[in-house]
N, C-alpha and C positions, 0 to 999 in steps of 0.2 A: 112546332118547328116545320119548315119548308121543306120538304124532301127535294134530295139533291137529284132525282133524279127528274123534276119537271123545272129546274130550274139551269141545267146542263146546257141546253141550247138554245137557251135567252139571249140575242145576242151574237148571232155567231154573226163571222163576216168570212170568205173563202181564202184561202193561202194561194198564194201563185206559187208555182214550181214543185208542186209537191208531187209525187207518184200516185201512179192510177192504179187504185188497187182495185182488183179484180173482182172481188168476194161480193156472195148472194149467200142470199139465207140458205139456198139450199146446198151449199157445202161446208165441210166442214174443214174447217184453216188451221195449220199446224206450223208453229213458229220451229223453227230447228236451229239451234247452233250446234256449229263442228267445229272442232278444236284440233290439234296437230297436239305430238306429246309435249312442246315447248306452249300450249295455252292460246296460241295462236290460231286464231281463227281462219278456215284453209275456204280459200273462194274458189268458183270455176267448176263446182260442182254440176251435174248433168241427173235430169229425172231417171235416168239409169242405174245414177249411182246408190237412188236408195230406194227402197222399199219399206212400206207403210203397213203394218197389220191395226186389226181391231178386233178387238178380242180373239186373238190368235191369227186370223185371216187376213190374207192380203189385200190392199186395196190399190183399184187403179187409179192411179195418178193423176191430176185433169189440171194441177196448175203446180207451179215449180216457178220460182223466179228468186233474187237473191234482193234484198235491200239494203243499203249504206247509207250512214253518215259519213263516212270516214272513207278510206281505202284512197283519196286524192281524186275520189269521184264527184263531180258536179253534171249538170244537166248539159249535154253535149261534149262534155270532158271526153279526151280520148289518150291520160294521161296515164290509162291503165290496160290490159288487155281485156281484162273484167267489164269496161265501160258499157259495154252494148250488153252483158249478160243484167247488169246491177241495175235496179231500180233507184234512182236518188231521192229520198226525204226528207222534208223541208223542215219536217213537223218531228216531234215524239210526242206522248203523253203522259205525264207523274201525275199520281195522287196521292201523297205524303199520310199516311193515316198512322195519329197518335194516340196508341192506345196508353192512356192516360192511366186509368185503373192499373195497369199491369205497368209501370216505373216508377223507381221511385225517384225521389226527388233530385239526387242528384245523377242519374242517370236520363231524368227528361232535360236536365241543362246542358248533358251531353250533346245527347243526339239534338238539341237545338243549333247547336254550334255548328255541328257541321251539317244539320239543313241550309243553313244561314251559307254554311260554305259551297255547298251545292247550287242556291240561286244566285248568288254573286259570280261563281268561275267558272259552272259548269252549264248553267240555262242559257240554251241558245236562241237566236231567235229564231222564230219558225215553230220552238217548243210549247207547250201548253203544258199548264199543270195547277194544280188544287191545293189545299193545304184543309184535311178533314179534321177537325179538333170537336173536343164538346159533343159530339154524338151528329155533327154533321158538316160540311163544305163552307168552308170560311167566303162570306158575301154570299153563298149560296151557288159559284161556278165555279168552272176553271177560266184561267186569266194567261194569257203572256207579258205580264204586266211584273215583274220584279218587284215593282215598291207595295204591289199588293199582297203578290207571297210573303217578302220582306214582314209586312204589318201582321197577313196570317200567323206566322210564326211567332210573333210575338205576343198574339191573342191566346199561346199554348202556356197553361195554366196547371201546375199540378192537380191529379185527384185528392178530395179529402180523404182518401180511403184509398192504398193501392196493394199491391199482393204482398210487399215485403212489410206491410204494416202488419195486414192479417195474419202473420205467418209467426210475428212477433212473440208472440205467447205459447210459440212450440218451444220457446226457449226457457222460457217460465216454470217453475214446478208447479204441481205435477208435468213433466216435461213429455212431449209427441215426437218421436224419432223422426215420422216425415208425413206428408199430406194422404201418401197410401194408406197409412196405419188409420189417419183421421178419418179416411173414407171406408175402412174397413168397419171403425168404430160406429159412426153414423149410421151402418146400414146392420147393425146390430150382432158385430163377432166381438163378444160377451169374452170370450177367451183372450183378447187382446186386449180389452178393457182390464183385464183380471190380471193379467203383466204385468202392464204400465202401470197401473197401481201400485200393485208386488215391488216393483222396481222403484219406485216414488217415495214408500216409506222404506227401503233401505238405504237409498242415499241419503234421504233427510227425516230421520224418524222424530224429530221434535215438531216437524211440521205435519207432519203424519198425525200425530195426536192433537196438535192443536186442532184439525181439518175437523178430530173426530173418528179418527181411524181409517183402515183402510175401504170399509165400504163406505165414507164419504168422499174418500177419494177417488175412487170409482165413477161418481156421479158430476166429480169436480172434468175427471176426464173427458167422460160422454157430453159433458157442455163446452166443453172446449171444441173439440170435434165437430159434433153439431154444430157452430156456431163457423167456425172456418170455412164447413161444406158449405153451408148457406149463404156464404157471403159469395165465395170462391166463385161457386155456380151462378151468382147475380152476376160477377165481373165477367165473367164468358160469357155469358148470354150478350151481356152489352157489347164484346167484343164483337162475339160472330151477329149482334145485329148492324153492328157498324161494317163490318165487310160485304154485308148482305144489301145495306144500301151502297154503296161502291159500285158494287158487282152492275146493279141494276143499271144506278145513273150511267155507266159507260155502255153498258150490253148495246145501247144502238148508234154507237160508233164502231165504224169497221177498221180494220187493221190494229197493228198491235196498243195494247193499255199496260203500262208500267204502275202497279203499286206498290209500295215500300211501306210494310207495316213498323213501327218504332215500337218496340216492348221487350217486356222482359221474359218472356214466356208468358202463359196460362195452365191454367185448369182442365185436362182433357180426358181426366180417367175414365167419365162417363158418356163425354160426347163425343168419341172419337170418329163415327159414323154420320156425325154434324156437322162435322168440320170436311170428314172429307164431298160430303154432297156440298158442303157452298166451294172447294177449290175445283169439284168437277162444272158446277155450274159457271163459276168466274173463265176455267178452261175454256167452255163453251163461247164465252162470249170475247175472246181474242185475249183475256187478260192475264197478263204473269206477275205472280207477287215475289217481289223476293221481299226478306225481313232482317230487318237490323238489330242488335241486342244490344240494351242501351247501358246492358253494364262494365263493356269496356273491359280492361283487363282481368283473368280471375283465374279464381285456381281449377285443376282439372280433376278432380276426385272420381271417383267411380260412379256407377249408379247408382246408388241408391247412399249416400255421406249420408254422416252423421251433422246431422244440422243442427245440431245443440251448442258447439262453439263458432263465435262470431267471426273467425275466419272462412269458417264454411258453410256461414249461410246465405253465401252470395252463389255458390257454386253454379255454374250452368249444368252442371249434370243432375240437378234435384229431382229428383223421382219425373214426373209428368210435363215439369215446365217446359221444355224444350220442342216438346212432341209436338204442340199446335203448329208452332211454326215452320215447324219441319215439314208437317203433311199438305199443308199450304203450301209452299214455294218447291217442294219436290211433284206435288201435282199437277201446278201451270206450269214447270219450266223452269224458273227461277232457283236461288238458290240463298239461303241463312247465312248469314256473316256473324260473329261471334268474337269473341276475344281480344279485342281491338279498340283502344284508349281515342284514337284520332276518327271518329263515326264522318270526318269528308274523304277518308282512304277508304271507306266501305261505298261511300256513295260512290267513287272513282270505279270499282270495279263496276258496278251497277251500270253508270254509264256507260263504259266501256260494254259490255254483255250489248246493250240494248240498241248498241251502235250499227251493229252489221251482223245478217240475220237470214235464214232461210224459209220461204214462207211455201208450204206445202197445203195444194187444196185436194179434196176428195169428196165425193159424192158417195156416203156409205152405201155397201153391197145390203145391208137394212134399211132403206132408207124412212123406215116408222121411225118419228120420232116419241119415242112411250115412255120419256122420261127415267127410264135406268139409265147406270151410269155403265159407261163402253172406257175400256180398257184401250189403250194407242204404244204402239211401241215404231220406234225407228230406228234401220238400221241403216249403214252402208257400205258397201262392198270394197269402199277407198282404205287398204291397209293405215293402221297408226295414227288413226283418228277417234276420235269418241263426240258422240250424238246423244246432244240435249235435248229434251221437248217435255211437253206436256205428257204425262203419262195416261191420259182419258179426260174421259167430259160426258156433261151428262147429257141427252140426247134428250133435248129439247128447242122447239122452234126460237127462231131467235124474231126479235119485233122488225121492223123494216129500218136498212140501217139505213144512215145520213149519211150522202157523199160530200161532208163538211168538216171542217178541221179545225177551222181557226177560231179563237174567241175574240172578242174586241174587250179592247181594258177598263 
């Protein structure tokens, strides 16, 4: 397979009209949305008005400026009072990544529908964007070319294998209350094996003896278990390799990168310190992920349901599923969408977030980069407002970016 990340700027050609963004490698760029308590995004903002910590400490400010698609700004417009503060952008950048393994089938024909809805009413021109399926970038770039996203989307393909399939046989006797219990079992708490058994031949003791009794059943559990970790942990690995090439291919583009992960959740009891090094690394490199959840309406059960009836084993609250995506798009910025039957009303807020935006730069008061991850908080002293951003990034060099935007089709 061609790694998407030498195949990225094959091809570019330059956008006219697009804003001159300011950014070097040796600062670090913090996207900010502020919001009014109505949602509303509050422009007119002043480098006064906020203040930047890392890792608890302040940092001096060295760029401030605000960018729009929206607000009735264009390039010379004086249609707004804002006009002369707002940068106008010609461009945005999507990368649709479909984590294939983690929906099931009729949740990838969801969220098809309203990607499909997304390049038809919402891709503008000027926009760039990709369509990641199969473990890499459909043609190999990104495109402003609609009939090619169009085709990418349709090259998206269920997995033979996806997490509600695996999960299938928690419902099977001897029955697995939920994936904790399986990873508890895997990693050898003998006293949870010795439960779930116990518990196995009293709801069904004619299958109990058939099995062989209870210490076959025993062994019938611990293969269960084993066999979900194993799988589960293959299907994250391939996710977070797919975010990891993402991250990459865009890292030497400057200014902001839009991903939209499509899944149902993942597997994250044990990589939770993996996940959050590839959203600090993604941080790093301008990108915010937000994530969609392709299953659409569902019920709201507590944490940790009972997932043994077929109503609730769609739940979004199931033990771990939820966490990946959470730690992702709560680290660059972005934010999860959930519970929602129409996946082009989830793409609508997305666009709308990605629309108009505050771009804050700094030269950290560290300025090693050594590769730990740094902690970013922002605040502002403008009453009745609330401040999105990145919550950190990992503090590393970034490659030389490309003052290039546009793809040719």
């Amino acid at each position: 397979m061609i790694r998407m990340a030498t195949l990225l700027l094959c091809g570019l050609a330059l956008f006219q009209g697009q804003a001159t963004f300011k950014s070097t490698t040796a600062l670090v760029e913090v996207d900010a949305i502020v919001l009014d308590r109505q949602g509303n995004f509050v422009p007119g903002l002043k480098p006064g008005n906020i203040t930047l910590y890392e890792n608890g400490k302040p940092q001096k400010i060295q760029q401030f400026f605000m960018v729009t698609h929206d607000l009735g700004l264009r390039e010379g417009s004086v249609a707004s009072e804002y006009a002369e503060q707002a940068q106008y952008s010609a461009h945005r950048v999507f990368v649709l990544l479909f984590d294939e393994t983690h929906l099931a089938n009729d949740s990838l024909m969801r969220v098809k529908v309203g990607a499909e809805k997304f390049v038809r009413e919402m891709f503008r021109e000027g926009d760039a964007a990709g369509i990641f399926v199969n473990g890499g970038m459909y043609k190999g770039r990104l495109t402003v070319d609609k009939g090619e996203l169009l085709a990418g989307l349709r090259a998206v393909q269920p997995a033979f294998e996806n997490r509600q399939g695996i999960l299938a046989p928690f419902r099977e006797w001897p029955r697995i209350p939920s994936e904790v219990d399986a990873l508890r079992i895997a990693e050898g708490a003998r006293e949870v094996t010795r439960a779930l058994a116990a518990q196995a031949c009293q709801d069904d003791a004619v299958a109990c003896t058939g099995e062989g009794g209870a210490g076959n059943v025993e062994n019938l559990v611990q293969q269960k278990a084993r066999l979900y970790i194993r799988q589960a942990r293959m299907m994250t690995a391939r996710t977070v390799q797919n975010l990891e090439t993402v991250a990459r291919g865009l890292a030497k583009m400057p200014g902001r990168k839009t991903v939209v992960l499509l899944s149902e959740g993942f597997f994250v009891q044990d990589v939770r310190s993996t996940i959050e090094t590839v959203a600090a690394q993604a941080a790093r490199s301008g990108i915010t992920i937000y994530s969609i959840d392709g299953r659409g309406l569902i019920n709201g059960l507590g944490a940790n349901p009972d997932v043994l009836s077929q109503s609730a084993a769609r739940s979004a609250a199931f033990d771990t599923g939820e966490d990946g995506p959470n730690i992702l798009t709560a680290n660059t910025g972005g934010f999860m969408i959930r519970n929602i039957d129409d996946v082009s009303l989830a793409f609508g807020r997305i666009i709308r977030d990605t629309s108009t935006y505050y771009v804050i730069g700094y030269q950290p008061e560290n300025a090693t980069m050594d590769g730990k991850l740094r902690r970013i908080e922002v605040r502002t002293d403008v009453p009745g407002v609330t401040v999105r951003a990145r919550k950190g990034y990992a503090a590393v060099k970034l490659p030389p970016q490309e003052a290039i935007w546009g793809f040719t089709k």
